[in-house]
C-alpha positions in Angstrom: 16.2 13.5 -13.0 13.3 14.2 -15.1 13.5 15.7 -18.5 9.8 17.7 -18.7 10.7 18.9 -22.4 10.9 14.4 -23.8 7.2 14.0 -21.7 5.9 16.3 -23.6 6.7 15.5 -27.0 5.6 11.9 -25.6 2.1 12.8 -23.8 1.7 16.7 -24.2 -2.2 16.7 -25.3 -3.2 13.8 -23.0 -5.1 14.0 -19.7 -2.7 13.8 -16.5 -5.4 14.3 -13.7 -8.7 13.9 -14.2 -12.0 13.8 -11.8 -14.8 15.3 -11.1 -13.0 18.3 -9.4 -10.5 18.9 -12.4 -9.1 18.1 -15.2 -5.5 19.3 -17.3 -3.2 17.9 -19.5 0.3 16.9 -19.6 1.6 20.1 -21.3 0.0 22.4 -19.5 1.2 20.8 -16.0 4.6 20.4 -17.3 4.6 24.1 -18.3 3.1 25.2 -15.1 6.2 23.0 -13.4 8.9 24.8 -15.3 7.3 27.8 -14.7 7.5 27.7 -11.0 10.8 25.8 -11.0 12.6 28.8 -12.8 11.1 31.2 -10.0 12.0 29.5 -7.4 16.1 30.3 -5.6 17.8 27.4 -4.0 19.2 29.6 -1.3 17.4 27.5 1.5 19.3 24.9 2.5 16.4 23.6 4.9 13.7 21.3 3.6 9.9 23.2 2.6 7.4 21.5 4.5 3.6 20.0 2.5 1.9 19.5 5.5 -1.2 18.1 3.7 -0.3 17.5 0.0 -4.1 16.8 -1.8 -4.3 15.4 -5.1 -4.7 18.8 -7.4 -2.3 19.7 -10.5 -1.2 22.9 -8.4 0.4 20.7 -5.2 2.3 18.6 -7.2 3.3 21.1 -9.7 4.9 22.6 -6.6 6.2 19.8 -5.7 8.0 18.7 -9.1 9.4 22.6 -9.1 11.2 21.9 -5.7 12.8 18.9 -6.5 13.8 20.3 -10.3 15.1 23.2 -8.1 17.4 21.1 -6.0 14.9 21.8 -3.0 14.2 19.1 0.2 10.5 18.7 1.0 9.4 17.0 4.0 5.5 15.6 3.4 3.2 15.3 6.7 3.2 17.0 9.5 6.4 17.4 11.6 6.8 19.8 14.6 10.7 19.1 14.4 13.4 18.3 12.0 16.1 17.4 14.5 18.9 15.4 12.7 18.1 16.7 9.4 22.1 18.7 9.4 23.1 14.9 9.2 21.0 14.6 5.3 21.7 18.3 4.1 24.8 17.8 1.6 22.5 14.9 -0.2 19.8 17.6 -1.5 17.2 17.4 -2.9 15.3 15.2 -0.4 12.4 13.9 0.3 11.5 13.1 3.4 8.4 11.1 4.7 6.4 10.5 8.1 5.7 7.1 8.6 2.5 6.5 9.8 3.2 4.6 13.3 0.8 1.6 13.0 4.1 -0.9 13.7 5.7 1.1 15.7 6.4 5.1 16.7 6.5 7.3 13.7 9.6 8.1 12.0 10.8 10.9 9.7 12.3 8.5 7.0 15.2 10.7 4.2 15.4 9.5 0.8 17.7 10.9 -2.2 15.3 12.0 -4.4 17.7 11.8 -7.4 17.9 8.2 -5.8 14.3 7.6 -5.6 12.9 8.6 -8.6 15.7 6.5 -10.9 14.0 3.8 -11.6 11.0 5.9 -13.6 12.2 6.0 -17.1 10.1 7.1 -20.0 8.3 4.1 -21.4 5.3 4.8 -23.8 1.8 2.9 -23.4 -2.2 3.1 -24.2 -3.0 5.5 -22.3 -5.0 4.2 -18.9 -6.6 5.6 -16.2 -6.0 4.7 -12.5 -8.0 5.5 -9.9 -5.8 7.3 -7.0 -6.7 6.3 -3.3 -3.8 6.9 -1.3 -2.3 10.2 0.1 0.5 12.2 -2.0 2.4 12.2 1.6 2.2 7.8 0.9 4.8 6.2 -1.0 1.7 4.3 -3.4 0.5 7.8 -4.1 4.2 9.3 -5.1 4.8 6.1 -6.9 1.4 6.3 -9.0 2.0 10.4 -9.7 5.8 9.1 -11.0 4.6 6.0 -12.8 1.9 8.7 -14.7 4.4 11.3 -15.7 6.9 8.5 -17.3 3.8 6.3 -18.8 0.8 8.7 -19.8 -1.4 7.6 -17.9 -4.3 9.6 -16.5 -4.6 9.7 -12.4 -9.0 9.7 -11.8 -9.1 12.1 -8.7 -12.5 10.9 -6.9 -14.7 13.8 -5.1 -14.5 12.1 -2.1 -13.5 8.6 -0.2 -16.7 7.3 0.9 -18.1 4.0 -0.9 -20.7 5.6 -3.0 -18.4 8.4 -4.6 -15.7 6.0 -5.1 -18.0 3.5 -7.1 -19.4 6.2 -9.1 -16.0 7.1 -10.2 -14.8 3.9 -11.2 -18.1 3.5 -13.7 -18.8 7.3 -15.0 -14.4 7.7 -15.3 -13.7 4.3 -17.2 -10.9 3.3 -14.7 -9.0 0.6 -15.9 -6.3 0.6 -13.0 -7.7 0.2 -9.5 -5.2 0.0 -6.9 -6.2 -0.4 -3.1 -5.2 -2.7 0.0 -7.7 -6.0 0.4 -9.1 -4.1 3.1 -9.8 -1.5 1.3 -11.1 -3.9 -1.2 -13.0 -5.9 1.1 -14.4 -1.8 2.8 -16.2 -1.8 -1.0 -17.4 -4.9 -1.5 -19.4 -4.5 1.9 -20.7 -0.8 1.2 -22.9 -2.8 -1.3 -22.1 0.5 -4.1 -20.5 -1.9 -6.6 -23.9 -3.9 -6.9 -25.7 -3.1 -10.5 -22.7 -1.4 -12.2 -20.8 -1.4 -15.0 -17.2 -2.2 -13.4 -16.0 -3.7 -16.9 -13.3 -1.3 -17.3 -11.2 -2.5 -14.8 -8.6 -4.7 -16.1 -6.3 -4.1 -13.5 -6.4 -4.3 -9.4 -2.6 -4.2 -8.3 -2.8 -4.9 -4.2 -0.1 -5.0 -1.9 0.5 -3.8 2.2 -1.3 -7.1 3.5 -1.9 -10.6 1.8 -4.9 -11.2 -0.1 -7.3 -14.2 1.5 -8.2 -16.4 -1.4 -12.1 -16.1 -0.2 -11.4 -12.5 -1.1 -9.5 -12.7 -4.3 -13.2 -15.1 -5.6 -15.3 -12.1 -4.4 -13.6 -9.2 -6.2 -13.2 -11.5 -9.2 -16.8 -11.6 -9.2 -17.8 -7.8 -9.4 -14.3 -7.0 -11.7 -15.2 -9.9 -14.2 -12.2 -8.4 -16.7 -9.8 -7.6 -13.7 -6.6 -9.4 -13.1 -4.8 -8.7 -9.4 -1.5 -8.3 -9.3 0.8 -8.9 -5.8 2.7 -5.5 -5.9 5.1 -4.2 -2.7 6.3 -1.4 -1.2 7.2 0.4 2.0 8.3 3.9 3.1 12.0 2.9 3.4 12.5 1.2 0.1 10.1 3.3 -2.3 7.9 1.3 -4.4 9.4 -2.3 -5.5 9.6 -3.5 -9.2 8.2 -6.8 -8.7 6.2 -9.1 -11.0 3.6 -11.6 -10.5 4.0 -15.0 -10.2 1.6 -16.8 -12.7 1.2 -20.2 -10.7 0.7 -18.4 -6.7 -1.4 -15.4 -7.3 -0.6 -14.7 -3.7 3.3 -14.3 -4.6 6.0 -12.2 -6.5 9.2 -12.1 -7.9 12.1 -9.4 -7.1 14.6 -10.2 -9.6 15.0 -6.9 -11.4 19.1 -6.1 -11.3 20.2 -4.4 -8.3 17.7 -6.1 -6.4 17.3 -8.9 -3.8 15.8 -11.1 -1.4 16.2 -13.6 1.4 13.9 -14.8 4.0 16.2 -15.1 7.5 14.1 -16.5 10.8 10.8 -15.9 8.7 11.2 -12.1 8.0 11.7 -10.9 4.6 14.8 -9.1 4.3 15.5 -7.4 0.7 18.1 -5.4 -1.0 16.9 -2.1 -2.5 19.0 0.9 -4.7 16.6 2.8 -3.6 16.5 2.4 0.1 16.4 5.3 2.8 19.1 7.6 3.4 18.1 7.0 6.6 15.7 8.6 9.4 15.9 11.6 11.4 15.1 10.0 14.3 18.2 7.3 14.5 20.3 9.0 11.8 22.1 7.6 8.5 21.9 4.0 7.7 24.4 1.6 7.9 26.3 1.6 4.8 27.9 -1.7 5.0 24.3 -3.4 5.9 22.8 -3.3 2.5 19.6 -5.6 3.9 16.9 -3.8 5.0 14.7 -6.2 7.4 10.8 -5.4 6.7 9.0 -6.8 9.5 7.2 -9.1 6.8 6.8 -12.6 7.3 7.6 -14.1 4.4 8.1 -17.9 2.7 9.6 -18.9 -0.3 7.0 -20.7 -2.8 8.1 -23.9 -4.8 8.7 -21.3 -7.6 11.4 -19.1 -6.0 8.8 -16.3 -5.9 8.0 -14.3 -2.3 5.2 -14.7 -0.6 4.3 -12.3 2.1 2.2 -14.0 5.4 1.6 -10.9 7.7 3.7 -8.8 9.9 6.0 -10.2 12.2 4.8 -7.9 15.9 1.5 -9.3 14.8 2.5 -12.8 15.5 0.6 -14.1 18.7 1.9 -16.5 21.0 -0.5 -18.9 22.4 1.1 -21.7 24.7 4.3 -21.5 22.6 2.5 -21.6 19.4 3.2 -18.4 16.9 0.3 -17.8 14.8 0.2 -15.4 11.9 -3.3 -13.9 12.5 -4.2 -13.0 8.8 -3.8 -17.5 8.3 -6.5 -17.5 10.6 -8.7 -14.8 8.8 -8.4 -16.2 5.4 -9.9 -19.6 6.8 -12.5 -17.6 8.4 -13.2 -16.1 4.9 -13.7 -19.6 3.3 -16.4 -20.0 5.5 -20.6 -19.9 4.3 -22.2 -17.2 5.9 -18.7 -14.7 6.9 -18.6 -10.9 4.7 -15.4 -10.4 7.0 -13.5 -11.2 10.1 -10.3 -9.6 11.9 -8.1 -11.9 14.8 -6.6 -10.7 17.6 -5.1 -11.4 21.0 -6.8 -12.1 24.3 -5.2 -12.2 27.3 -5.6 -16.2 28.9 -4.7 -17.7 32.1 -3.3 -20.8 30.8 -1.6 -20.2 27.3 -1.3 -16.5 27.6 -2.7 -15.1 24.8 -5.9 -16.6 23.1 -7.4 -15.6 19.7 -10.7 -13.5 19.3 -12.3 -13.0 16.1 -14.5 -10.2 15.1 -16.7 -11.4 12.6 -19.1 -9.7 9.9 -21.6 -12.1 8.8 -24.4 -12.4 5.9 -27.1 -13.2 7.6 -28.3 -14.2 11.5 -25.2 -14.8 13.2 -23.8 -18.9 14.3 -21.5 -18.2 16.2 -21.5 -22.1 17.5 -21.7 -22.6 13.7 -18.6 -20.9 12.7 -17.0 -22.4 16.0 -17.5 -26.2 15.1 -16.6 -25.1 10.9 -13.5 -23.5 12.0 -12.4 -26.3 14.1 -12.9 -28.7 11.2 -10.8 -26.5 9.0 -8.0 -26.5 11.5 -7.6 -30.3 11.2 -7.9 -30.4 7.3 -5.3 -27.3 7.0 -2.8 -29.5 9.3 -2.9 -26.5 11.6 -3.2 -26.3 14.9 -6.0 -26.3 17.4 -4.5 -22.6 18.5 -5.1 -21.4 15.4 -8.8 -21.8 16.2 -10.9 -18.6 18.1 -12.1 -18.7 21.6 -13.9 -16.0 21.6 -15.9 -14.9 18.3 -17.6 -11.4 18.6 -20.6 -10.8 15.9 -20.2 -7.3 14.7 -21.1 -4.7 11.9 -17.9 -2.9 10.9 -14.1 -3.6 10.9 -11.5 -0.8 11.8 -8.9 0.1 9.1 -6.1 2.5 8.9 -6.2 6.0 7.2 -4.4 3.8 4.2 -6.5 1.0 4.4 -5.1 -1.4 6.2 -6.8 -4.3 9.2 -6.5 -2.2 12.1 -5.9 -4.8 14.8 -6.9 -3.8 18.4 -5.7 -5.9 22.0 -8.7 -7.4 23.2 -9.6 -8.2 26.8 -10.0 -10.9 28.9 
């Protein structure tokens, strides 16, 4: 699964975590790992629970221990484990919470001997990536896995907020910053990254939602050595090898072996060796269905590469017409005078469902403004007349998920 004593001799004296909070090296975590590992019996055959894994050398030195040990660990908070009997003879396992924003949350059972396969040693310059997402997310087990097998240092910030994250990109060097375009987009409107020295960045991989173009110019500008990369994963397939296309910026390729891809009625379906087990909730997978449908709408680019629209139970159905509310946000974006905007449904009497946008904007707002510019758009995008707001709300903030993502609320009438 992982051999401790070959990423040693590869990255013993280098920095694994860093931060202002603390700081060890590779050989020292390792030994701490094999330490507990040894101590620990494999007598339990039910799972150990992390219900709140933070980023610190200790939690995941746990954590490697119980998997080395042939130990199951669930990560998040779960008042039941009903179903689990079905998973046991696969140990170790890892088993995830979902976190409900598409749906009710799930308990979601991966083979960690599975999971963790495609992490293979592979020796590079050393860089050091700023961690924002949770140890119970897949980004944040993926970016502890691709550390360990690459020797690269994980930049623990102090805390989330705007300021302490900026400061930690400039005073730690990061070279690897990888967020959500909210999340992006959350930064770039704290006005922290204004008068600093971001040149170390060279990397901003972004997946979880597509990436408006307006957006991409705007985090160009602040990052001036940065180049985004399309990445993609979700909780049932781990975190996907893909590579970016060098004509779309707002596309990938899956092509690595064992891998695949189709696009069937405008969803993404794809073909993982490391998908889920299955869930607790609705049991083991399928065998014989190998396709795992993501709920991503998705088009194929003149390239063969993927690229990733929105989710599909965000579609909104006005008078027949499915629009993909993030289409609608990116044109929003291109527009003088809008920081940010998020679209959603209205109830209407005659089409059903209308579009309201909430907008952020630089300066006095035009609503009437935007209105008229959007509606000019429309017709030189060949889009619809649906795809335009009838309601555009003027406001200071934008809701986003724990991970980062647009949080999209039902409007009213």
């Amino acid at each position: 699964m992982i051999d401790l004593q070959k990423i040693v001799a590869a990255y013993g004296d280098r920095c694994l975590f860093a931060g202002p909070r603390q700081s060890i090296d590779y050989r020292t975590f390792l030994e701490l790992v094999e330490a507990r590992s040894k101590a620990l019996s494999d007598s339990s055959s039910q799972p150990i629970h992390f219900h709140r894994l933070e980023w610190r050398a200790d939690s995941f030195a746990d954590l490697l221990a119980r998997f080395l040990a042939g130990q199951s660990v669930v990560l998040g908070n779960s008042s039941t484990l009903s179903g689990f009997e079905l998973f046991a003879a696969s140990a170790p396992l890892l088993i995830l919470k979902t976190g409900g924003t598409t749906g009710e949350p799930r308990h979601v059972v991966h083979s960690v001997n599975t999971l963790l396969t495609p992490y293979a040693l592979e020796e590079r310059p050393q860089n050091r990536l700023l961690v924002l997402y949770a140890a119970d997310h897949i980004a944040g087990i993926d970016a502890f896995f691709q550390a360990l097998h690459r020797g690269s240092t994980l930049v623990i910030p102090s805390s989330m907020n705007a300021k302490a994250l900026a400061s930690c990109i400039e005073e730690q060097s990061v070279q690897v910053l990888p967020a959500t375009p909210t999340f992006l987009q959350f930064l770039l409107l704290s006005g922290e990254l204004e008068g600093r020295d971001l040149s170390s960045v060279t990397t901003i991989p972004h997946g979880a939602e597509p990436m408006p173009a307006a957006l991409r110019q705007r985090i160009s500008a602040h990052f001036p050595n940065a180049r985004l990369l399309q990445r993609f994963g979700m909780t049932e397939l781990g975190a996907l090898p893909v590579r970016a296309d060098p004509e779309y910026p707002d596309a990938m390729f899956l092509d690595e072996p064992g891998y695949d891809w189709k696009v069937e009625d405008g969803e993404l379906l794809i073909k993982s060796p490391t998908r889920m087990l299955g869930t607790l909730e609705e049991g083991l997978a399928d065998p014989e269905s190998v396709w795992h449908r993501t709920g991503d709408l998705a088009e194929k680019t003149p390239n063969g590469s993927i690229r990733v629209l929105g989710r599909r139970e965000a579609l909104i159905n006005i008078g027949g017409t499915k629009v993909v509310p993030e289409v609608v946000e990116a044109m929003i974006l291109e527009q003088p005078g809008v920081r940010d905007a998020a679209v959603s449904a209205i109830p209407n009497p005659l089409t059903g469902q209308a579009l309201c946008a909430k907008v952020i904007f630089a300066g006095e707002p035009d609503v009437q403004g935007l209105m008229k510019a959007l509606r000019q758009a429309s017709r030189e995008k060949a889009l619809s007349l649906a795809h335009v707001p009838t309601r555009i709300e003027a406001v200071t903030e934008l809701a986003k998920t724990a991970v980062g993502k647009r949080l999209r609320q039902q409007g009213k009438a």
